[in-house]
C-alpha positions as CSV (number, residue, x, y, z in Angstrom):
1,X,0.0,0.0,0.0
2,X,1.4,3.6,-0.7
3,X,2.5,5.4,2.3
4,X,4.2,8.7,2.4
5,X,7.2,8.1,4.2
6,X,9.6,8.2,1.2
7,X,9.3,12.0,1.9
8,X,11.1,12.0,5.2
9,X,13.5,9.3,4.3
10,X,16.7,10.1,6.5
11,X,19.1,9.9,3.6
12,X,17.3,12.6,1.2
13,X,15.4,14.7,4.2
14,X,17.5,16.8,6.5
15,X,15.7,17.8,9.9
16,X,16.5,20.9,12.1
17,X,16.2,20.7,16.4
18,X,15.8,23.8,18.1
19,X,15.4,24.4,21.9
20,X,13.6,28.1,21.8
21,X,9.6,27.1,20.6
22,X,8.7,28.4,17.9
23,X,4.7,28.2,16.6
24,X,3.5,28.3,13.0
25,X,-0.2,28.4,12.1
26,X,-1.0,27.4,8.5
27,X,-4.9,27.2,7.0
28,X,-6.1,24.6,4.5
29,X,-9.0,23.8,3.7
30,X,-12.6,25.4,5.1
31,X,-13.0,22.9,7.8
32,X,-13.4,19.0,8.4
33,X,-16.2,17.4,6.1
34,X,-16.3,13.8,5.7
35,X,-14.7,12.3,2.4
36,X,-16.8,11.0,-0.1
37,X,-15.8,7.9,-2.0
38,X,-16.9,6.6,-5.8
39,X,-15.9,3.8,-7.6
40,X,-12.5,5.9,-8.4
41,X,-11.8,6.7,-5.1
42,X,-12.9,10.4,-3.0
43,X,-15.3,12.5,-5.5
44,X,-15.5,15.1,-2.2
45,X,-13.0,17.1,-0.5
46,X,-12.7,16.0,3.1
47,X,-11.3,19.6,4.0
48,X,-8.0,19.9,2.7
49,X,-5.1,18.5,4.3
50,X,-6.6,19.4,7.7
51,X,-10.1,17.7,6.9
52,X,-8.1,14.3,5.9
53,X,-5.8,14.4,9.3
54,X,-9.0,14.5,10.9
55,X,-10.6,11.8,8.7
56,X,-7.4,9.9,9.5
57,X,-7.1,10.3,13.1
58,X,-11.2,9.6,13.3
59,X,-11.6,6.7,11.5
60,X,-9.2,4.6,12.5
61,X,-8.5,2.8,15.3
62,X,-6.9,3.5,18.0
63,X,-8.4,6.9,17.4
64,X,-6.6,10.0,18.1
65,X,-8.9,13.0,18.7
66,X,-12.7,13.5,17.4
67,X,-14.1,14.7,14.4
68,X,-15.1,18.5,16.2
69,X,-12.1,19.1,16.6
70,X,-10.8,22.2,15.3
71,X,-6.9,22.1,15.0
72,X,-4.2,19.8,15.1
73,X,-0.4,20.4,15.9
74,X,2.4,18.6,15.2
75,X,6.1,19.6,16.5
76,X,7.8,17.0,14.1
77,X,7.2,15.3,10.0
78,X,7.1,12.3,11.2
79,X,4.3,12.4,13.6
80,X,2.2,14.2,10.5
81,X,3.5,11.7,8.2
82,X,2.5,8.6,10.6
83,X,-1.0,9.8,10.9
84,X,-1.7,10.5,7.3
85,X,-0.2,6.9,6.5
86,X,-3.6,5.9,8.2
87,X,-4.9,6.9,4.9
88,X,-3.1,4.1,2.7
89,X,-5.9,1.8,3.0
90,X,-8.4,4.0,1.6
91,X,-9.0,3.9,-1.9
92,X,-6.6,6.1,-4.1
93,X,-6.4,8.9,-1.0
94,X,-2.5,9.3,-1.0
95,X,-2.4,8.4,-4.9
96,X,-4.7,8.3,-8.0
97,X,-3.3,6.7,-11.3
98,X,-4.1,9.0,-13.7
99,X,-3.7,12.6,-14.3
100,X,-7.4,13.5,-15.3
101,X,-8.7,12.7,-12.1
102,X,-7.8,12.6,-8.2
103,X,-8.5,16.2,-7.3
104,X,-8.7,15.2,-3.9
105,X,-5.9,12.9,-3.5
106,X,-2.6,13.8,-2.3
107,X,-0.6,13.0,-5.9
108,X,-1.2,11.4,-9.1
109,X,0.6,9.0,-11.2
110,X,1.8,10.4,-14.8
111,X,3.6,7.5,-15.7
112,X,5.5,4.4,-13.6
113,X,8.0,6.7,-12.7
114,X,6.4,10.0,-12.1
115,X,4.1,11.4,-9.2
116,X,2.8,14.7,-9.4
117,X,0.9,16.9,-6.1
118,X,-2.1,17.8,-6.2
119,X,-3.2,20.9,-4.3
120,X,-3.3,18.9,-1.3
121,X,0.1,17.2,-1.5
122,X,1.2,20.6,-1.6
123,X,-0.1,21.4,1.3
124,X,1.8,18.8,2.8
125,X,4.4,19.4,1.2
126,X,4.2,22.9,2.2
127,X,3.6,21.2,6.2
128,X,6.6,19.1,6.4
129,X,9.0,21.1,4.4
130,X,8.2,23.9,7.4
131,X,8.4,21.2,10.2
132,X,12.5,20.5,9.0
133,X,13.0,23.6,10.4
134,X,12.0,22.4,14.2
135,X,8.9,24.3,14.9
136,X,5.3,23.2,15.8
137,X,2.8,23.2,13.0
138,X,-1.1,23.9,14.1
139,X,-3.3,23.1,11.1
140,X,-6.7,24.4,11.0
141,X,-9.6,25.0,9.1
142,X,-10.5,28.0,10.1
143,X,-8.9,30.9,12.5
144,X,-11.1,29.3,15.5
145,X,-8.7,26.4,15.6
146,X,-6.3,28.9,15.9
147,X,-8.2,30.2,18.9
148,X,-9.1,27.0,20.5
149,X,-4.9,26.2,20.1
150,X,-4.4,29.3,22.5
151,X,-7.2,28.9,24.6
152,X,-5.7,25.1,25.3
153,X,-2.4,26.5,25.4
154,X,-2.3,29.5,27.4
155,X,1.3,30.2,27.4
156,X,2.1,29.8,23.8
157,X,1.5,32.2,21.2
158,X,1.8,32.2,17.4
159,X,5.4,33.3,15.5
160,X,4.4,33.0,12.1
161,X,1.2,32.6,9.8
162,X,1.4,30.6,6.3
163,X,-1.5,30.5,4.7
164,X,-2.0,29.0,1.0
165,X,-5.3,30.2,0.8
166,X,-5.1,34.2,2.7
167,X,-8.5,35.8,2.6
168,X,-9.7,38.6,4.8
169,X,-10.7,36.8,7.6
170,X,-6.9,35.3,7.8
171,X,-5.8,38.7,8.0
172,X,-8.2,40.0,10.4
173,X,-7.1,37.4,12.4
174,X,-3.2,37.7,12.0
175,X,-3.8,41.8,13.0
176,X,-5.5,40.6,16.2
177,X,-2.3,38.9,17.4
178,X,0.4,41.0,18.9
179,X,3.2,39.1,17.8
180,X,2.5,37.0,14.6
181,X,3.6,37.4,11.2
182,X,1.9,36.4,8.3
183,X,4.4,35.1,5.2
184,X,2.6,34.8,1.9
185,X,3.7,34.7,-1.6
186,X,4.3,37.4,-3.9
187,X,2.5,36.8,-7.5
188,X,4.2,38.5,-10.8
189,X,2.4,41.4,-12.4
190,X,2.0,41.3,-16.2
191,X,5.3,42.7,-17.4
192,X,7.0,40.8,-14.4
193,X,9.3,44.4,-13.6
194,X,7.2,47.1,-12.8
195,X,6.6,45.4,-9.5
196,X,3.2,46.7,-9.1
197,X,1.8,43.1,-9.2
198,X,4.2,42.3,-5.4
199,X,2.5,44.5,-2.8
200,X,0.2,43.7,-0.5
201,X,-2.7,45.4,-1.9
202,X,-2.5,43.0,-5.0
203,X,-3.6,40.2,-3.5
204,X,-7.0,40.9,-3.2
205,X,-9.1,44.2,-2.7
206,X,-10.3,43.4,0.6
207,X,-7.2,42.7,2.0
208,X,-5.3,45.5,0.8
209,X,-7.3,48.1,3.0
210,X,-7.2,45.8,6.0
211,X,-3.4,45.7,5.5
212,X,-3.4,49.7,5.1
213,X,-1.9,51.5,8.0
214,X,-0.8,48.6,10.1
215,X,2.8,47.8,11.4
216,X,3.8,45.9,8.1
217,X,7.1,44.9,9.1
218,X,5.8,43.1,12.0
219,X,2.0,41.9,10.2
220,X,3.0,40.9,6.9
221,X,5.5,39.6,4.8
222,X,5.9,38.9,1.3
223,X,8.4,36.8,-0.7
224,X,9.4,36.3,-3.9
225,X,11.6,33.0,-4.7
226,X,10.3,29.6,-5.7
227,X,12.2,25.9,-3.9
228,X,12.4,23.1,-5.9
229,X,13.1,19.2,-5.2
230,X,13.7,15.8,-6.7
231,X,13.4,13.1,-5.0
232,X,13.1,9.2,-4.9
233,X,9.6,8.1,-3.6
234,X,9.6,4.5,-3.9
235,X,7.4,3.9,-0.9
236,X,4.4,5.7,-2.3
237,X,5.0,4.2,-5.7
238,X,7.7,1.8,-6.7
239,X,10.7,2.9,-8.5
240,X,9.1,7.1,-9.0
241,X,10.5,10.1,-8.2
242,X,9.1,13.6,-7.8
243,X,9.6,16.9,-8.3
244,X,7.8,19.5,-7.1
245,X,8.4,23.4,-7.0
246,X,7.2,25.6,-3.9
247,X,6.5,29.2,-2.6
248,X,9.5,29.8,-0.5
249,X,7.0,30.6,2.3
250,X,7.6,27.9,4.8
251,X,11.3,28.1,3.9
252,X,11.3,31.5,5.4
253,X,9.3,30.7,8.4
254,X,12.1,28.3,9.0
255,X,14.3,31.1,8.7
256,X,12.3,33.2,11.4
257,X,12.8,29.9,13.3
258,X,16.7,29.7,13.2
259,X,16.8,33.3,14.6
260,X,14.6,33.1,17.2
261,X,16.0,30.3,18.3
262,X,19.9,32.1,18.5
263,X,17.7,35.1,19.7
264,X,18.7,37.2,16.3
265,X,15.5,38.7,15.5
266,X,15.7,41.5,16.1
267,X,18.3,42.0,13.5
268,X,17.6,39.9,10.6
269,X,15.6,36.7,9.7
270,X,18.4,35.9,7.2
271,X,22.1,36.3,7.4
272,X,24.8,34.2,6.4
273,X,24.1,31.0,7.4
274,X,20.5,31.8,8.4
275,X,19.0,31.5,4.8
276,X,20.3,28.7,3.7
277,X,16.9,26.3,2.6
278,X,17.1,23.1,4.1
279,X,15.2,20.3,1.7
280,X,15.5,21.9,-1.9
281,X,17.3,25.2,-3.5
282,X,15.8,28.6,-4.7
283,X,15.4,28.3,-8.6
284,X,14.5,32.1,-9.1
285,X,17.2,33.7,-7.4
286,X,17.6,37.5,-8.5
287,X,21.1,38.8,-9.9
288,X,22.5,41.7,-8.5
289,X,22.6,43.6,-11.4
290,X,18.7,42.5,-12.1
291,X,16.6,45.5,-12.8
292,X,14.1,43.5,-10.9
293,X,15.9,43.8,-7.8
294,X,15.8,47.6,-7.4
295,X,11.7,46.9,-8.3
296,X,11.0,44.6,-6.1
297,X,13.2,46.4,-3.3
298,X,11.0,49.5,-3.5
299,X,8.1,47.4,-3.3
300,X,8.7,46.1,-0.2
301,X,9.4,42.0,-1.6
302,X,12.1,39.6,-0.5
303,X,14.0,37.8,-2.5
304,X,17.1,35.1,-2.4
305,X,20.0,36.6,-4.1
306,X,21.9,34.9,-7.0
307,X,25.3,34.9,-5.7
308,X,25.5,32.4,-3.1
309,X,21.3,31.6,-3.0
310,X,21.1,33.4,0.3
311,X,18.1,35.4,1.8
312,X,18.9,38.9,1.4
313,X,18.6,40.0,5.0
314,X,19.9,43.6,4.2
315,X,16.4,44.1,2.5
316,X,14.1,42.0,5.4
317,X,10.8,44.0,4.9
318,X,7.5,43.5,5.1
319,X,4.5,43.7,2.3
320,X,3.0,47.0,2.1
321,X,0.0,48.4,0.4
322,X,2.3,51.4,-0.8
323,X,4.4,51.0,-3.6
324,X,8.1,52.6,-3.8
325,X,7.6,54.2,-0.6
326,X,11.0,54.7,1.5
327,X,11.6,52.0,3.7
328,X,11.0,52.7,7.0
329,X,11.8,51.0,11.0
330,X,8.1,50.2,10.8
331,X,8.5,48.4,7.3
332,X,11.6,45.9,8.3
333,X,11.0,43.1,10.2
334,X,13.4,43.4,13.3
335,X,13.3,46.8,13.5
336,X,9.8,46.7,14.1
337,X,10.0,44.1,16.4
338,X,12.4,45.8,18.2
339,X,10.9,49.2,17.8
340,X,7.9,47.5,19.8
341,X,9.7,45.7,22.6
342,X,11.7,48.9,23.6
343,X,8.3,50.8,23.9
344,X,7.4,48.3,26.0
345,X,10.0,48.1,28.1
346,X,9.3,52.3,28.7
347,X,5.8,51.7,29.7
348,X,6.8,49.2,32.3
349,X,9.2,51.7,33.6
350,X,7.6,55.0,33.5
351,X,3.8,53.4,34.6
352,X,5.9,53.6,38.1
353,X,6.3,56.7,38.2
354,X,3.1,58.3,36.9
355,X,1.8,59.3,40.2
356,X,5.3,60.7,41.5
357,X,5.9,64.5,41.9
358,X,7.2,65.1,38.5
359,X,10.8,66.9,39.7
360,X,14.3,66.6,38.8
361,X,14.4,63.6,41.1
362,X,11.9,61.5,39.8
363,X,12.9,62.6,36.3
364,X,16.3,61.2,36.7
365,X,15.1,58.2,38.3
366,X,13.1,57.7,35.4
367,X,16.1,58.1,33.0
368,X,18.0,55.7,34.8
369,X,15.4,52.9,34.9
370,X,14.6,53.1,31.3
371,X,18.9,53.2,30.7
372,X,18.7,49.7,32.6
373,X,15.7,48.8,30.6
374,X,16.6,49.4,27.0
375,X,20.4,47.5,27.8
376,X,19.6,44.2,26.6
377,X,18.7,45.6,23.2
378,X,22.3,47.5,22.9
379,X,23.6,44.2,20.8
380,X,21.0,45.8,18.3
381,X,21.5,49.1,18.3
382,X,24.3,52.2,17.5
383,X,23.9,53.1,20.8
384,X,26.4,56.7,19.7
385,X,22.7,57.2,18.5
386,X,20.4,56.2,22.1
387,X,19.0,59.4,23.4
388,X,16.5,59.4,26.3
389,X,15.4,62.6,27.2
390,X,13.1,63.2,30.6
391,X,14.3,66.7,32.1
392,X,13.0,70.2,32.3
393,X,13.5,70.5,28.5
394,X,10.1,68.9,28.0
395,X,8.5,68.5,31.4
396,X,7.6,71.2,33.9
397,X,7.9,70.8,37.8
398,X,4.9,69.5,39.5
399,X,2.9,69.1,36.3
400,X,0.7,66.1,36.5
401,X,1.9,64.9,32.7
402,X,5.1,62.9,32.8
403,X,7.0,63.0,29.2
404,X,9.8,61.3,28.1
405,X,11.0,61.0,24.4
406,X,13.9,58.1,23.4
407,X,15.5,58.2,20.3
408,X,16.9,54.5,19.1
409,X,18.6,53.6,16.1
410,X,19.0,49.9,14.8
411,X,22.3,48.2,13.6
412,X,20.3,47.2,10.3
413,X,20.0,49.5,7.7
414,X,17.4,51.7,8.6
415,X,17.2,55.4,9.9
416,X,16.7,56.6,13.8
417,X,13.5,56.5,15.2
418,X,11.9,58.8,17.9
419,X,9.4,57.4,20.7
420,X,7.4,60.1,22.3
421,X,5.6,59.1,25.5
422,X,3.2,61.2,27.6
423,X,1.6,60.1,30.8
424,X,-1.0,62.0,32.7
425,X,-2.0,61.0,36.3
């Protein structure tokens, strides 16, 4: 029987451990809906991959959860890969032999020695290839399994959104959450240069005014690059190979992995030896000397570079509904972050001292605490540039408004930023 296990075969899969957790959340599908069988095999889509790894942890014994539920997560391939090998018994689910049908399968047969995905199988292509990189994986239907995943896991929280599928309610739901960022592919415009066809506001109508105005190096990122693989897959059917082509999206989320996980983020996603795809290798890499570079640079799109197939971290930014706009600290992705948890660490500080007689004392204690408080970020910042100001130059004695303004400037290329705080008893 075909089993899907070729695909995390030790000697053509490489697998990434990381001690720092780090939680992807990735949508298929519209929810679970029982699979439909004919005399060719399924004639109904079950739900995506998430509607068969219910299907397959459902009807099978020994179960594994219930047909309500709303999410599943997985923290290795393996795990995903046992559980849709369930499937192997059921008729043509993991593989249909011949091309004009098997919509809902996982791949089809072109020949003896050829399998092709399907949309499915690249969603789980899409699911293992991020799971080599060492995070968890919570697949869901819809954002409530994202919701019930928190609820049952109260001190977790979501890194990074991949979503095959993004519509608005995926992106209502990604603004909700403080931290997460959502990585989605960029599509080509018609004259593949001008760039206009890479920003967020291309992907759909909707979803360009929801992304409008937001914190877009911190809510959204978009990517440009292509992975491709060959591979043997003799287990799923005898002496075939694949190959299959992939948004770089769960690539990058890997990347956002490795950095978290050698707490980096703050500066880059990418680097030298932080870009470097796992399980395949970029096939659209831009040349320096590109004009498409310089495009897709002023449109706010990240790309691999041709030289050495690298992730160009320099350029880390995230999607934005406005074209060839300067790019700002609010724009790049660990500026932003880091933009955030410095403002942070001020309101835990100053919140003290809001109901202290605003003098030359408390202003100085002030100064000091928020010194002691904006430290650990020095590793990421010029800090010839750190200013924090909180003296009579913009505070009067015994007013019963406390201001203090902190100007920060980040190692990666972007420009100083000014935080402006005002607190009134």
């Amino acid at each position: 029987m075909p089993s899907l296990s070729s695909f995390i075969s030790s000697n053509q899969y490489n697998r990434e451990i990381i001690s720092v957790p780090f939680v992807g959340a990735m949508r298929t599908g519209t929810g679970y809906s029982a699979p439909q069988f004919g005399a060719d095999g399924v004639c109904f889509d079950p739900g995506g991959l998430f509607g068969w790894l219910i299907y397959a942890r459902t009807a099978f014994t020994p179960t594994k959860g219930l047909t309500t539920d709303t999410f599943v997560a997985y923290t290795n391939p393996s795990d995903l890969v046992q559980d849709l090998n369930r499937l192997s018994g059921v008729t043509n689910a993991l593989i249909y032999p011949n091309l004009s049908g098997g919509t809902w399968s996982f791949f089809k047969t072109f020949d003896s020695t050829t399998v092709t995905p399907t949309e499915i199988g690249n969603q789980f292509l899409n699911a293992i290839s991020y799971l080599a990189y060492g995070g968890t994986l919570v697949l869901a239907g819809q954002v409530a399994g994202f919701n019930k995943y928190l609820q049952d896991n109260p001190t977790s929280s979501f890194d990074v959104a991949i979503d095959p599928i993004i519509d608005s309610n995926m992106i209502s739901w990604i603004t909700s959450q403080e931290y997460i960022t959502g990585i989605f592919s960029s599509g080509p415009d018609a004259t593949g240069v001008s760039g206009a066809g890479y920003t967020m506001t291309n992907f759909a109508a909707t979803i360009g005014s929801l992304a409008n105005g937001m914190t877009q190096g911190i809510k959204y990122f978009s990517v440009l690059g292509l992975t491709t693989r060959t591979i043997d897959v003799p287990l799923l059917q005898a002496n075939s190979n694949i190959t299959y082509t992939l948004p770089s999206t769960s690539d990058v989320a890997g990347f956002f992995a490795r950095s978290k996980n050698r707490n980096e983020l703050y500066l880059t996603v990418a680097g030298l030896d932080r870009s470097t795809v796992l399980n395949g290798d970029v096939i659209n890499p831009i040349n320096w000397s590109n004009p498409l570079k310089n495009n897709l640079r002023s449109n706010k799109v990240n790309f691999f570079v041709n030289a050495n197939e690298k992730f160009l971290g320099a350029d880390l930014v995230g999607a934005t509904a406005a074209a060839n706009g300067i790019i700002t600290v609010d724009d790049r992705i660990g500026p932003a972050k880091l933009k955030l948890a410095i403002m942070q660490a001020i309101n835990n500080v100053a919140f003290k001292y809001v109901f202290n007689i605003n003098n030359a004392t408390t202003r100085d204690q002030v100064t000091s605490e928020i010194q002691t408080a904006i430290d650990p970020f020095n590793p990421y910042l010029d800090t010839t540039k750190t200013e924090i100001v909180c003296n009579g130059t913009n505070n009067e004695d015994n007013s019963s408004t406390l201001n203090i303004d902190v100007v920060a400037k980040p190692i990666i290329g972007t420009e100083s930023f000014l935080l402006e705080f005002s607190y009134t008893q």
